[in-house]
C-alpha positions as semicolon CSV with decimal commas, in nm:
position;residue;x (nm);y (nm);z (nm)
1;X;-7,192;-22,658;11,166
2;X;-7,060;-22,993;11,052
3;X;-7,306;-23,326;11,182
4;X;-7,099;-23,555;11,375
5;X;-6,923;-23,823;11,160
6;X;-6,833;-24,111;11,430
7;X;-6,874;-24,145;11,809
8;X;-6,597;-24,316;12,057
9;X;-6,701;-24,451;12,389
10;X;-6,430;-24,529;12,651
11;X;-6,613;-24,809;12,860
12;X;-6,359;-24,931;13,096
13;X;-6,513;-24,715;13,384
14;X;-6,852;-24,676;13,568
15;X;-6,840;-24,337;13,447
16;X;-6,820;-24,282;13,064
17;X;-6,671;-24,053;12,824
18;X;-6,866;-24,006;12,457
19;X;-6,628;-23,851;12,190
20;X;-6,798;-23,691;11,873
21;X;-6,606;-23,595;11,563
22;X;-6,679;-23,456;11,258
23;X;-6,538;-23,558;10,897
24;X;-6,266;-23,329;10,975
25;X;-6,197;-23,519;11,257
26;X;-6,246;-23,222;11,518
27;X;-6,418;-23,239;11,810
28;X;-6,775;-23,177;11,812
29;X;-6,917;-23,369;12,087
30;X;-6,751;-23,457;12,438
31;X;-6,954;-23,583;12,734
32;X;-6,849;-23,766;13,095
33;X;-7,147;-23,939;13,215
34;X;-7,259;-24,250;13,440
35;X;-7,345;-24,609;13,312
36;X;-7,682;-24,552;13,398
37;X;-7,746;-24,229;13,153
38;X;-7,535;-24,352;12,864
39;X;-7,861;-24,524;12,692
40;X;-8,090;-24,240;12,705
41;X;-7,731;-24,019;12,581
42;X;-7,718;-24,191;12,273
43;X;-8,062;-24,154;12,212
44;X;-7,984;-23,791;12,207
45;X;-7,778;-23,761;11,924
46;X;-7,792;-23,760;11,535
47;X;-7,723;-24,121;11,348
48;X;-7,362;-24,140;11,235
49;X;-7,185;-24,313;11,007
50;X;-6,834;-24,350;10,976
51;X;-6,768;-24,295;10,637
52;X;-6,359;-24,378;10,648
């Protein structure tokens, strides 16, 4: 299983979308969640870097 390489957060909304790719750029993460849960979300996952 690849780790994910970089994370995307659309954060124009109350709710948010997270978007987790790997460095093949394919999806391995992709979550819809509320403003209040997005902290503790992050929290969840691995560190990333992007390494473009």
């Amino acid at each position: 299983m690849s780790l994910i390489k970089a994370i995307g957060i659309d954060l124009a909304k109350p709710i948010f979308s997270i978007h987790g790719v790997d460095t093949h750029n394919k999806c391995k993460s992709r979550k819809t969640i509320k403003r209040n849960k997005l902290l503790a979300e992050i929290a969840k996952l691995p560190p990333c870097i992007n390494l473009n």
